[in-house]
C-alpha positions as CSV (number, residue, x, y, z in Angstrom):
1,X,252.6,128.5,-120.9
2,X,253.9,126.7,-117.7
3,X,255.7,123.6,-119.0
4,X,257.4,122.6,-115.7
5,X,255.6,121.5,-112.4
6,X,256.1,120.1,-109.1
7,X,253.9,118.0,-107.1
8,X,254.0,118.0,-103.7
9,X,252.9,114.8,-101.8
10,X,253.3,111.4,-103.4
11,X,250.2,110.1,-102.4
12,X,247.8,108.4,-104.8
13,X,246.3,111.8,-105.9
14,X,249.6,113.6,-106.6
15,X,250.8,110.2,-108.7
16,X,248.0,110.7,-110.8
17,X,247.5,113.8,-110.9
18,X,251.4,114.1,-112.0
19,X,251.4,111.2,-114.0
20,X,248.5,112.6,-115.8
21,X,250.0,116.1,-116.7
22,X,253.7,114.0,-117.6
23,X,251.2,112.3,-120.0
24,X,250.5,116.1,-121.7
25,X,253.6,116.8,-122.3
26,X,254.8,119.0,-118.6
27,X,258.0,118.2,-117.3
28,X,257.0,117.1,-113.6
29,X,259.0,116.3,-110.6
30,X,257.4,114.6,-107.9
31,X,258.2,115.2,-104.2
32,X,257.9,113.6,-101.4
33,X,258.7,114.4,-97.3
34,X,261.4,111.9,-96.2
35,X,259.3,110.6,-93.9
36,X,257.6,109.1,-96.1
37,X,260.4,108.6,-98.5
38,X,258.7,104.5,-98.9
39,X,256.0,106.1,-101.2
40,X,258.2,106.8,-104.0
41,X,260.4,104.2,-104.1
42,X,258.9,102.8,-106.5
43,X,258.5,105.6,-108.9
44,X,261.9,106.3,-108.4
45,X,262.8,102.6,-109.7
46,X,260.3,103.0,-112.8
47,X,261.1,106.8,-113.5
48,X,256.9,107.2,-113.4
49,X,253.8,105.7,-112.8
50,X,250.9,103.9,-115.1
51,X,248.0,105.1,-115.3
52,X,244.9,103.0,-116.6
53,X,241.3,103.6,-116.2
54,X,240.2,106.5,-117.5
55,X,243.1,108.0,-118.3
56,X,245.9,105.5,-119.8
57,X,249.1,105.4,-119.9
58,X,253.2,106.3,-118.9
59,X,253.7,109.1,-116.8
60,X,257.6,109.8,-116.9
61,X,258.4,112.0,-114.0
62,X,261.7,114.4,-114.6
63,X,262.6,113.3,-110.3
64,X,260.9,111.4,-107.9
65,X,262.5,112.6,-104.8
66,X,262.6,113.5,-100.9
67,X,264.9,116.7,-101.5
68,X,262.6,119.6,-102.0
69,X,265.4,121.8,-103.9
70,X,265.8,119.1,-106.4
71,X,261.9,119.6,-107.2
């Protein structure tokens, strides 16, 4: 099974959606184009996101980052 996964686009869908499978136990990195490098600022400062609502809790992301090799 697939235990590693990047998401592209650090929009509100790919936060939760990669928040949601860090929650599962996947290693996920997060990437984002630099030219909108602003949207994961702050999931770079938290190492994640928080999830509530119907799904709760921590998402720890492996990399939050504007570099698409690094993903």
């Amino acid at each position: 099974m697939v235990k590693k996964i990047a998401i592209l686009g650090a929009g509100n869908g790919g936060c939760a959606f990669g928040g949601h499978l860090a929650t599962k136990g996947f290693e996920v990195g997060l990437y984002e184009d630099p030219k909108f490098k602003k949207n994961i600022e702050e999931v770079k400062e938290r190492d994640g996101v928080e999830l509530s609502g119907k799904i709760e809790g921590f998402g720890k992301f492996s990399n939050a980052t504007t570099d698409i090799k690094d993903v």
